[in-house]
Structures are given as structure tokens and as C-alpha cells.
C-alpha positions as CSV (number, residue, x, y, z in Angstrom):
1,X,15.3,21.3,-9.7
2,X,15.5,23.0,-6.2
3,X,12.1,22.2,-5.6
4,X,11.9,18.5,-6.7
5,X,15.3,18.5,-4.9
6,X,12.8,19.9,-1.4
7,X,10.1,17.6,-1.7
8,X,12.0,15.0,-2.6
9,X,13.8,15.3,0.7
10,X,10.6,15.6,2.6
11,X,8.9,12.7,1.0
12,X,11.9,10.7,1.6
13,X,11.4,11.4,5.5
14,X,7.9,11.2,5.4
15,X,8.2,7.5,4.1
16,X,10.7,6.7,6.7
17,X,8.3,7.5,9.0
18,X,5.6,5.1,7.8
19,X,4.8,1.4,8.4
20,X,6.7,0.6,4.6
21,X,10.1,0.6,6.6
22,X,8.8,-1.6,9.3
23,X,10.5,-5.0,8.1
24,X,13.8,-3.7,8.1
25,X,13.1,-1.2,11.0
26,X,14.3,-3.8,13.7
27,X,17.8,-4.5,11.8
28,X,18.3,-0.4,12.1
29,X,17.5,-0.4,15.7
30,X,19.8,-3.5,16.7
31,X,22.8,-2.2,14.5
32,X,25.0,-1.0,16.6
33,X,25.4,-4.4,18.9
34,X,25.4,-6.6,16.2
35,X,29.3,-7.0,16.4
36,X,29.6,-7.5,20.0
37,X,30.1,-4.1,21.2
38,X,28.1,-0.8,20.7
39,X,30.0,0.6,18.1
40,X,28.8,4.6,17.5
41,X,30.0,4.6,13.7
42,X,28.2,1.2,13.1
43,X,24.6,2.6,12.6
44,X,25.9,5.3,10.1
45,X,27.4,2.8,8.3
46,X,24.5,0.7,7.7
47,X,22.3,3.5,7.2
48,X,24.9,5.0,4.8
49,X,24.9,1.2,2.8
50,X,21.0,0.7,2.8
51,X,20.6,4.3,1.2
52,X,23.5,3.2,-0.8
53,X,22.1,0.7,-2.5
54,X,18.7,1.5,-2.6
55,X,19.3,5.0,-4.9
56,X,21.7,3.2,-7.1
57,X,19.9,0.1,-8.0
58,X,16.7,1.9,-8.1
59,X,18.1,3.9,-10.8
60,X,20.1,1.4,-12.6
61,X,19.2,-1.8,-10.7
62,X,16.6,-2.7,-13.7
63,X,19.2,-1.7,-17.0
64,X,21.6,-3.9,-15.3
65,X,19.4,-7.1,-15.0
66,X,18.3,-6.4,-18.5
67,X,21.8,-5.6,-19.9
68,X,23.1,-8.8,-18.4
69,X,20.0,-11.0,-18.6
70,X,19.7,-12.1,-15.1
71,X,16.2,-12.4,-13.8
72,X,14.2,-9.9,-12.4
73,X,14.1,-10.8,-9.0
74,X,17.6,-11.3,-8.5
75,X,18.7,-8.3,-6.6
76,X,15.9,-8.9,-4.0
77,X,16.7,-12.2,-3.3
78,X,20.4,-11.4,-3.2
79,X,19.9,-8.9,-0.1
80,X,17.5,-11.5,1.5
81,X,20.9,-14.1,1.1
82,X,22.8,-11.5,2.5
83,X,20.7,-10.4,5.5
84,X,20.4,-14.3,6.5
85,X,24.5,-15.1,6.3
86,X,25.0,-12.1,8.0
87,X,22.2,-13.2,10.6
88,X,23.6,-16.0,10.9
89,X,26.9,-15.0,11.2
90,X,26.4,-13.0,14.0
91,X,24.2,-15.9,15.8
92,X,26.7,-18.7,15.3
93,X,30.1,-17.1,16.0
94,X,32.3,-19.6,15.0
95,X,30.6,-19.7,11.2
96,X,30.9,-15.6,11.8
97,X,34.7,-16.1,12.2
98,X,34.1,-18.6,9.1
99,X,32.4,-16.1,6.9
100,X,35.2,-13.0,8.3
101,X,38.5,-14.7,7.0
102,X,37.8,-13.7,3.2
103,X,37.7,-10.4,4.1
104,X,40.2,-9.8,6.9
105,X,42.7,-8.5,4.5
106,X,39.9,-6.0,2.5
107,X,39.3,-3.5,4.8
108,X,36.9,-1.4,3.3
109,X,34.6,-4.5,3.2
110,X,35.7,-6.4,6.4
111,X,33.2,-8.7,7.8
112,X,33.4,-6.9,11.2
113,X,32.9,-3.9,13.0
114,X,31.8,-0.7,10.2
115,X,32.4,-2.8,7.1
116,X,30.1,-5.7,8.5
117,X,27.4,-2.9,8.9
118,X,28.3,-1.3,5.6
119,X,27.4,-4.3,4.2
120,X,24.2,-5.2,5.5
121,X,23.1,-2.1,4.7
122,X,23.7,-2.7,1.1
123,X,21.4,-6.1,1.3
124,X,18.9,-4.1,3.4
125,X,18.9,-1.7,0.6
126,X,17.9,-4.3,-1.4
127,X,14.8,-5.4,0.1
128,X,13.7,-2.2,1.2
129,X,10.0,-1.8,-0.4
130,X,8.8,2.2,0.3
131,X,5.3,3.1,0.0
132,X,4.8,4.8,-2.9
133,X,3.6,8.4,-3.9
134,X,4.7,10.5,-7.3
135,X,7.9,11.5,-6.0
136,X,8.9,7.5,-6.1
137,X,6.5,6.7,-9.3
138,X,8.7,9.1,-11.2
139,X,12.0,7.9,-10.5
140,X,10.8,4.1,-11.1
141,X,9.5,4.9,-14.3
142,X,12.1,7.0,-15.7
143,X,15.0,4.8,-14.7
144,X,12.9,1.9,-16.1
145,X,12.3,3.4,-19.6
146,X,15.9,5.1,-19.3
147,X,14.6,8.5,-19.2
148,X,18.0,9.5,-17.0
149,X,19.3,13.2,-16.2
150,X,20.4,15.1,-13.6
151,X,17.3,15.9,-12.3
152,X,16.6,12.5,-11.7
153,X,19.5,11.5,-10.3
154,X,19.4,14.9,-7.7
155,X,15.4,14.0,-7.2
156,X,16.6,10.5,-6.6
157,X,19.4,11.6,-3.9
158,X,17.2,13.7,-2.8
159,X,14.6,11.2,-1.7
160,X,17.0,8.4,-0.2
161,X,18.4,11.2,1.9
162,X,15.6,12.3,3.4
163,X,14.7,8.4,3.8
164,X,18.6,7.9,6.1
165,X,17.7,10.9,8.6
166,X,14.6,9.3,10.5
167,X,16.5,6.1,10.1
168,X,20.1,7.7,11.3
169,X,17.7,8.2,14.3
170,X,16.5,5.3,15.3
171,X,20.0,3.4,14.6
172,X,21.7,6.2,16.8
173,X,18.7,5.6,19.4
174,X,19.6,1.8,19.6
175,X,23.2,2.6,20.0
176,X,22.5,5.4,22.7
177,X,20.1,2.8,24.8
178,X,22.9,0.0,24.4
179,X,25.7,2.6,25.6
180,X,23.6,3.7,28.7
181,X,22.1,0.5,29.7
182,X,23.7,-1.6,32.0
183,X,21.7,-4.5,31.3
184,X,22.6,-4.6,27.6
185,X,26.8,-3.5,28.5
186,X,26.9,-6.4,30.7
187,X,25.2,-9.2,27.9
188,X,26.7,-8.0,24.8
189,X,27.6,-10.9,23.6
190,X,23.9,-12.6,23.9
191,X,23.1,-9.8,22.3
192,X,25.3,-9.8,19.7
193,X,23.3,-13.7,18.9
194,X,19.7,-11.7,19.6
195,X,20.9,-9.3,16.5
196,X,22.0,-12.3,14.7
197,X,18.2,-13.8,15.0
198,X,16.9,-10.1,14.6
199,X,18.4,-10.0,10.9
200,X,17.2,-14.0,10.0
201,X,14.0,-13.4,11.2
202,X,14.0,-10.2,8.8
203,X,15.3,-11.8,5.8
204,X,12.2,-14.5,6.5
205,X,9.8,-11.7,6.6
206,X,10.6,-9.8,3.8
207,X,10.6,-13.0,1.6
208,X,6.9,-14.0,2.7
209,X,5.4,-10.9,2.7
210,X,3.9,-11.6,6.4
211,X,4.8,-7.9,7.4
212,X,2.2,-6.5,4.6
213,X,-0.9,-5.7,7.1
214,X,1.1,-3.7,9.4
215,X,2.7,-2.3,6.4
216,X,-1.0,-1.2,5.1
217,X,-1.4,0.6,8.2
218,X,0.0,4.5,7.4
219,X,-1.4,7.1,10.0
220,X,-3.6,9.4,8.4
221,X,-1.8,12.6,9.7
222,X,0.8,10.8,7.5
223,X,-0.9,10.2,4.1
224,X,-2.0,13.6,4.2
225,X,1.3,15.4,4.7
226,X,2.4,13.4,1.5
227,X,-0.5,14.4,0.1
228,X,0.2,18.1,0.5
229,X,3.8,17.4,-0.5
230,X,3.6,15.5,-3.1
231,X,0.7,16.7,-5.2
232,X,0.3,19.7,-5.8
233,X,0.3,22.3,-8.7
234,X,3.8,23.0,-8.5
235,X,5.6,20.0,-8.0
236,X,2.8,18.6,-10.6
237,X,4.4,21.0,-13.3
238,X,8.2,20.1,-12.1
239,X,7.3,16.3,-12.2
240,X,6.0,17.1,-15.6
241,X,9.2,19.0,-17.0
242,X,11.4,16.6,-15.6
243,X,9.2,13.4,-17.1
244,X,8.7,15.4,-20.4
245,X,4.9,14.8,-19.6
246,X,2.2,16.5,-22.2
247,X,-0.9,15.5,-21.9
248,X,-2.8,14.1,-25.3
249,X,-5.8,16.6,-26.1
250,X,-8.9,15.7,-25.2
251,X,-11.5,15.5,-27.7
252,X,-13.3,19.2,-28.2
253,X,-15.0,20.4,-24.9
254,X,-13.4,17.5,-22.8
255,X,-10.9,18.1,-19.7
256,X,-7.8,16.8,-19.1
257,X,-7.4,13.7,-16.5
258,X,-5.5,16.4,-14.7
259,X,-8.5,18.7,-14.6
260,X,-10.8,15.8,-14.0
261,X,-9.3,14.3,-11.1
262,X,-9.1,18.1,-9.3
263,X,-13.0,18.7,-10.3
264,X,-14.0,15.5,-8.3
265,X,-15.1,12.3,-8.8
266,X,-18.8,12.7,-7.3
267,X,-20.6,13.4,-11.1
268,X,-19.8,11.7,-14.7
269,X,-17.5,14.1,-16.2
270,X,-16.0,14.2,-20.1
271,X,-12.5,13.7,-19.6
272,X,-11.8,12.8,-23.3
273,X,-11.8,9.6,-24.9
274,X,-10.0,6.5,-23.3
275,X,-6.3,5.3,-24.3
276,X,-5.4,2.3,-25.4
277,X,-3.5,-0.8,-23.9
278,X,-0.3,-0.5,-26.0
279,X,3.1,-3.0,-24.8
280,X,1.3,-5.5,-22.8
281,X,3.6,-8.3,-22.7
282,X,1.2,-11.1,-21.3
283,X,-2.8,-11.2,-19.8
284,X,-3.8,-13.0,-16.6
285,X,-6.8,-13.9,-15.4
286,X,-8.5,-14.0,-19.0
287,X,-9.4,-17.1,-21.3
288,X,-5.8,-18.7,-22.4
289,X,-4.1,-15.5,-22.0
290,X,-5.8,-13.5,-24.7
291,X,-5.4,-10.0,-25.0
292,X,-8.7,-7.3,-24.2
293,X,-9.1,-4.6,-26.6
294,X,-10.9,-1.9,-24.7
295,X,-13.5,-0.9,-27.8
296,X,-14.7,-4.4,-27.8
297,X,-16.1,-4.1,-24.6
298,X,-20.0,-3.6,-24.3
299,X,-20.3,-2.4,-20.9
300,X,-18.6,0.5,-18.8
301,X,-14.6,-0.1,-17.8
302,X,-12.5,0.7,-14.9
303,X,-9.5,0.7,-15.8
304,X,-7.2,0.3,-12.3
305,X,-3.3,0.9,-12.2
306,X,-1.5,-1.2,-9.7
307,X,1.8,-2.5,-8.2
308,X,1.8,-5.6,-6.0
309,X,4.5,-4.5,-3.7
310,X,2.9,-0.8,-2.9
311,X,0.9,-0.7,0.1
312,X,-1.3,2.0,-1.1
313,X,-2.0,-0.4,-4.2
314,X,-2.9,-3.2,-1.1
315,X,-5.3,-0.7,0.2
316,X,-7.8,-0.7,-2.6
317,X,-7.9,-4.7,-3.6
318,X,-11.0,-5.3,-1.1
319,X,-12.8,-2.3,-3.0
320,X,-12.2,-3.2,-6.3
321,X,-12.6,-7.0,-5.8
322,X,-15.8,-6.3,-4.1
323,X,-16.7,-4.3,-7.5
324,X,-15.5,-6.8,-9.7
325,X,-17.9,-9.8,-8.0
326,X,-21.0,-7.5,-7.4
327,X,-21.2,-6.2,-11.0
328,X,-19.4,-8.2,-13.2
329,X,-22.4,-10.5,-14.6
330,X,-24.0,-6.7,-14.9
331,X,-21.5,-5.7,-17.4
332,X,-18.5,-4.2,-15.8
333,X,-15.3,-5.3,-16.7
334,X,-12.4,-4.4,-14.3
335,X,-8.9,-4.4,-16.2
336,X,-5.6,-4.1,-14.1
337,X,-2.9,-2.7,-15.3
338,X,0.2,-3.8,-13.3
339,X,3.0,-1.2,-13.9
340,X,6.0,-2.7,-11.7
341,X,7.8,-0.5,-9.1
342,X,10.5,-2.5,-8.7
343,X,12.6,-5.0,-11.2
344,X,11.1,-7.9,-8.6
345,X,7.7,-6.9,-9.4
346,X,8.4,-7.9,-13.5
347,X,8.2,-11.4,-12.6
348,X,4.6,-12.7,-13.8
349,X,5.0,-15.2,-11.1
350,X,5.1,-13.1,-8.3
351,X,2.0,-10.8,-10.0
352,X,0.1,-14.3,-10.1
353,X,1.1,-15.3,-6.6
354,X,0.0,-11.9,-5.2
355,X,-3.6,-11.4,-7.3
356,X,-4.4,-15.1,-5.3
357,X,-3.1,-13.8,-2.1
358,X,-5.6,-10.4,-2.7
359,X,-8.5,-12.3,-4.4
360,X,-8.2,-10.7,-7.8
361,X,-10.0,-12.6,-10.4
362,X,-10.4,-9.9,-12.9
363,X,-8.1,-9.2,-16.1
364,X,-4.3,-7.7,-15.5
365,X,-2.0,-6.8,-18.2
366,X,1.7,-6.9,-17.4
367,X,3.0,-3.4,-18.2
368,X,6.6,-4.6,-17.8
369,X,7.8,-1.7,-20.1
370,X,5.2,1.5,-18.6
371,X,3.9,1.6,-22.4
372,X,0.3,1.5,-21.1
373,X,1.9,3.6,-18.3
374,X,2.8,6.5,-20.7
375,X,0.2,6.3,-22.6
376,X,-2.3,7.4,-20.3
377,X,-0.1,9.9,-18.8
378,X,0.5,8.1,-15.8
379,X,1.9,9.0,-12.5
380,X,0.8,7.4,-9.4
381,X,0.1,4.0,-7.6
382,X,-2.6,3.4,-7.2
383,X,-5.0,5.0,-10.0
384,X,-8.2,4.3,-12.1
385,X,-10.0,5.9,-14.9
386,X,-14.0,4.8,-15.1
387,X,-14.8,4.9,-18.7
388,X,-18.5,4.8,-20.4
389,X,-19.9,2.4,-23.0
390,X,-18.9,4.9,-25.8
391,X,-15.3,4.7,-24.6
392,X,-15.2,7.8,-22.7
393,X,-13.0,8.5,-19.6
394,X,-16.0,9.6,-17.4
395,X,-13.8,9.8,-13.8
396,X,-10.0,10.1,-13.2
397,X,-8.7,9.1,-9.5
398,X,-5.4,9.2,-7.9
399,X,-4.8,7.4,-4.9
400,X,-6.5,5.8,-2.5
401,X,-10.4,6.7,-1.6
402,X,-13.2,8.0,-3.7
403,X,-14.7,4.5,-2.9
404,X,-18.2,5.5,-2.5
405,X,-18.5,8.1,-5.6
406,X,-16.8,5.3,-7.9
407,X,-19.6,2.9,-6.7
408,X,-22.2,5.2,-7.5
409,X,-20.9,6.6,-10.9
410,X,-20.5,2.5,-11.5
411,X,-24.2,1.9,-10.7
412,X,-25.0,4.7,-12.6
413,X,-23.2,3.6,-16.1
414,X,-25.4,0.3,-15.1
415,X,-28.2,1.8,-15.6
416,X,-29.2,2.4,-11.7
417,X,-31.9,5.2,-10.8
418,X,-30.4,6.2,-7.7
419,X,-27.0,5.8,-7.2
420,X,-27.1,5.9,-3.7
421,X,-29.1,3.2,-2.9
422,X,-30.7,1.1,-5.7
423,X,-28.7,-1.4,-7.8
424,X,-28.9,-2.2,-11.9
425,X,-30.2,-5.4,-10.9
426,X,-32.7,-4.8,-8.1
427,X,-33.2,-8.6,-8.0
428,X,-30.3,-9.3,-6.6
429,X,-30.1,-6.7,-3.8
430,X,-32.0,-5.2,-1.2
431,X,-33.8,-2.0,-3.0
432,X,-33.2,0.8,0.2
433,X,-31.0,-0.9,1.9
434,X,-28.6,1.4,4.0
435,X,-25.8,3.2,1.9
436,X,-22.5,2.1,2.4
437,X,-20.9,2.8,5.7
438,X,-17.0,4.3,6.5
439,X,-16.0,3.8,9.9
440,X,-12.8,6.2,9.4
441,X,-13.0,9.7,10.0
442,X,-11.9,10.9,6.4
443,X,-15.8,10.0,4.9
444,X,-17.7,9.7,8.4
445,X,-21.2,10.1,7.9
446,X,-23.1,7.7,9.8
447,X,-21.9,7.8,13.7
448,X,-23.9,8.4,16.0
449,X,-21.5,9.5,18.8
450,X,-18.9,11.5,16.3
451,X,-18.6,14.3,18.5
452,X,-16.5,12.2,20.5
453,X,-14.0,11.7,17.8
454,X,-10.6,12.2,18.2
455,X,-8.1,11.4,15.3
456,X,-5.5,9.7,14.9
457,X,-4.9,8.4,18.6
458,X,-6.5,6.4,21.0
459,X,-10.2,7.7,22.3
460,X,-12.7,6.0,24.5
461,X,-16.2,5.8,23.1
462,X,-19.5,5.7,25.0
463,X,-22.6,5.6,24.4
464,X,-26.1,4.1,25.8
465,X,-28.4,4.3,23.2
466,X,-30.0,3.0,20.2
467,X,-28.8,4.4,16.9
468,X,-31.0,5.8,14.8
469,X,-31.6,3.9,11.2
470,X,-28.7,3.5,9.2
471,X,-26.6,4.5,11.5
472,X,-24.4,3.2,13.9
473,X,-22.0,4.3,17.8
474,X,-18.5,3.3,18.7
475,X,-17.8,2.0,22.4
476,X,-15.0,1.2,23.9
477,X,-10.9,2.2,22.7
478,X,-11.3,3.4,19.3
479,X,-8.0,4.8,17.4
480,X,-9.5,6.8,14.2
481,X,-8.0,7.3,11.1
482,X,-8.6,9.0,8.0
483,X,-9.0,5.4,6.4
484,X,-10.3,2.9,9.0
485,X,-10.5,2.7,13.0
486,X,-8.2,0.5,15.1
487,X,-9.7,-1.4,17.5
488,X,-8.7,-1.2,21.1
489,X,-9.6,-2.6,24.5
490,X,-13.3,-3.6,24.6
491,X,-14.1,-1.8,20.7
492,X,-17.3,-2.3,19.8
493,X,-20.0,-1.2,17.1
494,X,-23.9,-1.6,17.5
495,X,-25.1,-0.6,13.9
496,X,-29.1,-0.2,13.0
497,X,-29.3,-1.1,9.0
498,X,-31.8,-2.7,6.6
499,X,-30.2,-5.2,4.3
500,X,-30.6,-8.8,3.3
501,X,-26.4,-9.2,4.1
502,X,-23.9,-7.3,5.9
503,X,-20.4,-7.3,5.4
504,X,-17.5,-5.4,6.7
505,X,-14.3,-4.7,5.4
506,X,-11.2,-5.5,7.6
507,X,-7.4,-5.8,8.2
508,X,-5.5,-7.5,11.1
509,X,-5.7,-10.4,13.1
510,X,-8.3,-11.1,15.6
511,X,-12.2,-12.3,16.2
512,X,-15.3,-10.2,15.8
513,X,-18.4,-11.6,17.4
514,X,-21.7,-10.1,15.8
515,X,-25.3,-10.3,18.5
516,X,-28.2,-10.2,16.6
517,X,-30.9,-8.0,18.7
518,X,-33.9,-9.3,16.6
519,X,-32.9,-13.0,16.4
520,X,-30.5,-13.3,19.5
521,X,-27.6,-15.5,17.2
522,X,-24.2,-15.0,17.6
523,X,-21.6,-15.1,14.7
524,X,-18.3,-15.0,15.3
525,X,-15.7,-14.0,12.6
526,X,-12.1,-14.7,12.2
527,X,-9.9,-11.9,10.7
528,X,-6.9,-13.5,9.2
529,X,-4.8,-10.8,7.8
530,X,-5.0,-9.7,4.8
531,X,-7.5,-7.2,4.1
532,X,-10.8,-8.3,2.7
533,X,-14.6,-7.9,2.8
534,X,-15.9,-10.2,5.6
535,X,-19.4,-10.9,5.7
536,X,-21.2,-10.1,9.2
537,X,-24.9,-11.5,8.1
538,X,-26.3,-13.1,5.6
539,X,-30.2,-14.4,4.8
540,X,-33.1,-12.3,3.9
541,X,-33.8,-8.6,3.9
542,X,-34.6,-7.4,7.3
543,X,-34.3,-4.3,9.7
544,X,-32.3,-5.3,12.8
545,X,-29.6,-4.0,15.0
546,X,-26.5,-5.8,15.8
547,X,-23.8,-5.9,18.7
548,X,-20.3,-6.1,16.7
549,X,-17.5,-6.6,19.5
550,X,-13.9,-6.8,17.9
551,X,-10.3,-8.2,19.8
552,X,-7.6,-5.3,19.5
553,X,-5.6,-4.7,16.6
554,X,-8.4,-4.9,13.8
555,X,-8.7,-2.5,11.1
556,X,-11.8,-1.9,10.5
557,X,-12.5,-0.1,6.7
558,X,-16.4,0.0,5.9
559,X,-19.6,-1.8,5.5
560,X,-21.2,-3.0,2.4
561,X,-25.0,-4.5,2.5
562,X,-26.2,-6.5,0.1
């Protein structure tokens, strides 16, 4: 228990370092004016409420609805409610003095000063949506299938304490910048209306999801430390004691998904024979709703476990739906499993309204009640286990990446000679056309000018040649990541491939113009958000070389060529 209690406490800070606390981030910050003066206990007191109400109705939050019948969604929407009145309480002061009376003569949850902040920390612990590793997949799942003991509730503690010290921070930061500056002592009271607007606009943001491509965006110096942290042999083998976790035995000779997953994903493996789909309450994306049964399939499976809300999850979708439409008519069959996070995430509505918003057209079962969940021995967002035609688990992942060995151990169960660069179907792509490309440091093959790398902060790129074939040089402001690389002032890619189309997976909002060097045409792209493969060039097969400039603030993931 001591040690889940430890890395629960450092996964908790870890996350409230990351991008997932970024839509309630600005309500922290601005706490300690929001009541007209800078108040030093305020920020504890909203720190103290969100962390509060997030380990309490993350461990009962779910049995409560359920006891009670009230709809999933209901506790998120009440601390979006909340974070609105109270926003625009503190914007319109005479509805403020409005909204106070009721509780002038209840002081421990007086709408002013402390108990105003204790308060809105409660709704922001309602809302708050933090990425997701196996520390959190545990608690989730064992409060939702009411697996409760003391170990989860000190893991659980744990984990929301280590979340309120980076936050404590930056609420104690705010109030020590509104103490000292004059500015700020001298406008408190427009200030006081700034917070007010701070804490609508937050409420509006949460409920529309617009934060979700910043929220994608986790430093890889980040993901790594959880990494380390969070799986490893040891707290793999706590996690296990504390979920009761036993593995089902593989057929003779097979590994575990365990012992699969640690091998590697780069080769076909036997890691025993596939599971089955047990306590889905409903199908989407399949002919009137009916069920798949895994050994009716004729073609290889990828079986891919997901949550809508986790920003890891978000990660994958351009991947996978990329997969799904390149080798579906070839005889893949992609099947989703959405295991929810949070009670909000139950709501099939919200699972439909998020596989449009990410493009995903292939089967998902609603796993409302982690039966699926258990019985693959689940215990991480996101995952996926390849399995053959004979119903064998050929390839376990955890986590994001492995993109480019999946792709190749999928063309392989299609039938492919060379993984690397020949498809099942030759016909409908360019045979030798150039292998798949990462831009990110974490699988960087292909750059030309990689010596100039530097990760995880801003580097300027040069470079005056031409890159050799299938490969391709940065220039300009280039932030590199383990995952993708940020564009900057004047980024730009020249890349030399063979391919019939080109397309390019990004994040962010901006334009990237693409200069063909054999043709001279210029194509310019809009990047709208969300992240998705974008296509670059499209028309016959063809060895060119083409300028790619981007605006800043563009994640930029991989190329694909078709």
C-alpha cells in the first residue's frame, strides 16, 4: 500500500502538470481576486474543494447516480451550472449579492470570501477531466464495479493530493502577483468582473470540448516520467493485488498479454487465444445495432480500448481511423471497445457525438459495466490487442505509439510480402512507395538534419540541401517531441518521397502551404483542430520533392503515402 500510496502521489503531480488541467487552470490562477480582494486562504480553499470533490465522486460519484437513478451526466453538468452562477455572480455584483443572501447565515458555505471558493472548487472538481494512466484506470474501474477497500481509497487520496500541490502553486502564484502588483491592488474590483468572465468562459469550454487540442498536447519529458512511474514491474504487481488481477492462462506455449506487450510489438507473437465481448450493453456504428461475435469474423481483428474523454485515447483516433479506411474492404475489422472513465462518459450519446467529432466509422461496444474490461485483463487507456484469422491475440499494446509495427503486423495478417512497404492490395497503392514518416523524435528515422535536434523545446533548423530519397529536413523554429513537432516561426519541411498521395497527420489550428518542385503547384491546407490525417497530394504515382511551410502552433504527427 505504501508504494501505490508513492506513485499515486507522483502521478497525481505529474498530471497536474500536463495540458488535461488546462480548462480549469485559469479559474486556479484568478482565485484569489475573485471576491474583490486578494484573499491568501481563498486559493486553498478552492484547491481544497476541487480535490474535494473530485476523490469522492470519483469513488462514489457513479454508485450514487446508479443508486438514485439520475443520469449519467449529471454531476458534470451540475459543476458546469455551478462554475457559470458563480461566474456570473462575481461579473454582475448585484445578482452576486442576489445569489449570497441564502447563505449569509451558513457560514461554512457562505457565498463570499473562503466559502465562495470552497465552493467553486467543488463544481471545478466536477468537471475536472485528467489524462489518464493505470494509476487513474484502476481507481475508475474499481469504484465502478464496487471493488472498494482501503487501498483504494489511500491510492485514490493519494492521487488527488499529489494533483492539489502543483495546483496549490499556481493559485498561491495568482494571489502572490495580485498582492505585489499595483496595477491589480488598485482595479480590484474590475478584476473581481474579469474573474467573473474567467469562470463563464470556463464552464463554456468544458461543455464544448473546444480545449481538447491543447489538451492532446502533453510534453514528452512528461509522458515518459509517467511512463516510468506508472508501469513498471512493481507497481504492475501492486496494481494487481489491489485489483485482484490474474491473468487467464494462455493456451500451451502462448505468453501472457503481460509478457507480450514487454517482448515488443515489432514480430507476430502467440499471446494465447482472444477473449470474448461479454456485457456489452449496446453497438454503434454496425447494421441496426447488432452485436459482433469475434469468431464470426473472417479476417484479422484489432481489438482497440478507448475512452472519449482521455486525451491519450484522442491521440490514437487519426491512426486507427486511417487503418480502419485503408484496410477495411481488405478484411480488417476494427472493434472499439469504449470502457468509460467517468459516469459522463456512460452516456451513448455523448460516445456517438464524440466517434463524429473523431471520424470513427468502425464498430464500438459500450462497456458501461468493464465486463469486456475484465475480461481481457484490462488496465489502461488507451490499448489494443491485434488478433489473427484463427482467433489468436498476435500483439498486445498499451498506450499510445507502436503505430508503425501495428501497420506492418496488419499488412502482414493481409497477406502483404513486405510489411514495410508493399500493401495486400498492390492495386490500390503505390508498390515502394516511401515508408511511413514520424516527424517526432520518439520514432525519427528519416531527417535529414537530426543532428540538430533538440527535444522538447524550441530549436532552429537549417539546412540548404536536397534530401536524399525518402527522406526529408526541418527549417525554421521546430519544438520536438517524443510524439509530433510544434511548429514555430517560419517551420518548414522539404520532403523527397515516391508515392501516388501524400498525407500528413496534424493537430492545431493554422495553414500549411505545400510547393510542388516537379510541377510548381501550390496547395494550401487548412488545419482545423482536431487531429486528423490531412492529405498533402493526391494524383498519380510520382517521385517529387515538395516545400511544406506551416503557421505556428501546428502539431505535426506523421506522413502516410498512398
Amino acid at each position: 500500500m505504501i508504494t501505490l500510496a508513492i506513485v499515486g502521489l507522483l502521478s497525481g503531480i505529474i498530471t497536474a502538470l500536463s495540458p488535461c488541467v488546462l480548462p480549469v487552470l485559469p479559474a486556479i490562477l484568478t482565485s484569489s481576486v475573485q471576491d474583490g480582494a486578494t484573499s491568501r486562504r481563498r486559493p486553498i480553499a478552492v484547491v481544497a474543494g476541487l480535490v474535494t470533490s473530485f476523490a469522492f465522486f470519483t469513488l462514489l460519484g457513479g454508485l450514487l447516480l446508479s443508486a438514485l437513478g439520475l443520469p449519467d451526466a449529471l454531476l458534470r453538468w451540475t459543476g458546469i451550472v455551478v462554475l457559470a452562477v458563480v461566474g456570473l455572480g462575481l461579473a454582475i455584483p448585484p445578482l452576486g449579492e442576489l445569489l449570497q443572501r441564502p447563505f449569509e447565515r451558513i457560514r461554512p458555505i457562505r457565498m463570499d470570501r473562503d466559502g465562495n471558493g470552497f465552493v467553486m472548487g467543488l463544481a471545478l472538481g466536477l468537471v475536472f477531466v485528467p489524462c489518464a494512466g493505470p494509476i487513474l484506470a484502476s481507481i475508475t474501474v474499481l469504484a465502478a464495479t464496487n471493488g472498494f477497500s482501503w487501498g483504494l481509497v489511500a491510492l485514490t487520496l493519494s492521487f488527488a493530493l499529489g494533483i492539489a500541490i502543483p495546483l496549490l502553486a499556481f493559485g498561491l502564484a495568482g494571489q502572490a502577483m495580485g498582492s505585489r502588483i499595483r496595477f491589480i491592488r488598485e482595479r480590484l474590483e474590475a478584476i473581481r468582473i474579469g474573474s467573473g468572465v474567467v469562470l463563464i468562459l470556463t464552464a463554456v469550454v468544458i461543455a464544448t470540448n473546444v480545449a481538447e487540442p491543447l489538451q492532446r498536447w502533453v510534453p514528452g519529458v512528461l509522458a515518459s516520467a509517467q511512463e516510468a512511474i506508472e508501469d513498471n514491474d512493481a507497481v504492475r504487481s501492486e496494481l494487481d493485488d489491489l485489483t485482484g488481477r490474474e491473468e487467464q492462462s494462455a493456451a500451451v506455449g502462448a505468453m501472457t498479454f503481460d509478457e507480450c506487450e514487454d517482448a515488443g510489438g515489432d514480430v507476430l507473437r502467440n499471446c494465447g487465444p482472444a477473449r470474448d465481448l461479454p456485457g456489452i450493453q449496446e453497438w454503434l456504428n454496425t447494421p441496426d445495432g447488432q452485436a459482433i461475435d469475434l469468431d464470426n469474423l473472417d479476417g484479422p481483428v484489432l481489438v482497440d480500448f478507448w475512452t472519449y474523454s482521455c486525451i491519450n485515447c484522442q491521440r490514437t483516433f487519426p491512426y486507427i481511423t486511417a487503418w480502419d479506411e485503408k484496410y477495411r474492404d481488405q478484411g480488417l475489422t476494427i472493434v472499439g471497445v469504449h470502457s468509460p472513465e467517468f459516469a459522463f462518459e456512460k452516456q451513448v450519446s455523448n460516445v456517438e457525438d464524440a466517434a463524429q467529432r473523431y471520424g470513427i466509422e468502425y464498430p464500438i461496444a459500450i462497456d458501461n459495466d468493464f465486463e469486456t474490461w475484465r475480461e481481457w485483463d484490462q488496465r489502461f487507456w488507451p490499448a489494443h490487442y491485434l488478433v489473427d484469422t484463427d482467433g489468436t491475440v498476435v500483439q498486445v499494446h498499451y498506450g499510445e505509439g507502436a503505430y508503425e509495427d501495428t501497420e506492418r503486423l496488419i499488412q502482414e495478417l493481409l497477406g502483404a510480402e513486405d510489411s514495410g512497404t508493399v500493401e495486400a492490395d498492390p492495386g490500390s497503392h503505390t508498390a515502394g512507395r516511401t515508408p511511413e514518416t514520424y516527424v517526432g523524435y520518439g520514432r525519427l528515422e528519416y531527417a535529414e538534419n537530426a543532428e540538430q535536434l533538440v527535444e522538447d523545446q524550441p530549436a532552429q533548423f537549417s539546412y540548404d540541401g536536397t534530401p536524399g530519397e525518402d527522406r526529408f529536413a526541418y527549417r525554421g523554429e521546430w519544438t520536438l517531441t517524443d510524439e509530433y513537432a510544434l511548429t514555430g516561426a517560419d517551420a518548414s519541411l522539404t520532403l523527397n518521397y515516391y508515392a501516388a498521395d501524400v498525407h500528413l497527420v496534424m493537430a492545431g489550428e493554422g495553414t500549411v502551404t505545400v510547393t510542388s518542385k516537379a510541377t510548381g503547384e501550390v496547395t494550401e491546407v487548412t488545419v482545423d483542430g482536431t487531429a486528423d490525417r490531412y492529405d498533402l497530394v493526391t494524383g498519380e504515382p510520382m517521385q517529387d520533392i515538395i516545400d511544406i511551410s506551416f503557421t505556428p502552433g501546428i502539431e505535426v504527427y506523421a506522413f502516410t503515402f498512398g
